[in-house]
Residue, then its C-alpha position, 0 to 999 in steps of 0.5 A: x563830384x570826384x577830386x579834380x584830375x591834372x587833365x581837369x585843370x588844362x581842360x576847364x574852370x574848377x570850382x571847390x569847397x574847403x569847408x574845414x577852412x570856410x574857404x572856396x577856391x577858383x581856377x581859372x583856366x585861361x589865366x591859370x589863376x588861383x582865386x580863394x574866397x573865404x564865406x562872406x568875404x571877397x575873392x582874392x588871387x593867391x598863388x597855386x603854389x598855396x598850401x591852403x589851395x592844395x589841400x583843397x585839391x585833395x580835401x575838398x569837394x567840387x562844386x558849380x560856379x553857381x555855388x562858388x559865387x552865391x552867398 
């Protein structure tokens, strides 16, 4: 999957990776909420205005909601 587009953020729900940091991240479209779950931990909402969660954007990689809620 491509890095996610600022039209993707008003369009839908994104899902991303940051293995670097074992961490995944949730935007919830609705809401406009940020949500992080770092590897066998609980999701916890941060702010977007996270650096972490920032770097994900341009770092990480796109996955399904699948993927973001296994383990």
């Amino acid at each position: 999957m491509t890095f996610p587009t600022p039209e993707d953020f008003r369009k839908r729900d994104i899902y991303i990776d940051y293995p670097y940091e074992h961490a995944m991240f949730r935007w919830e479209k609705e809401t406009e909420s940020v949500y992080t779950r770092f590897y066998g931990k609980r999701e916890v909402e941060i702010d977007h205005t996270s650096n972490l969660f920032n770097e994900a954007i341009s770092a990480g990689e796109q996955i399904t909601r699948d993927d973001y809620f296994r383990d």
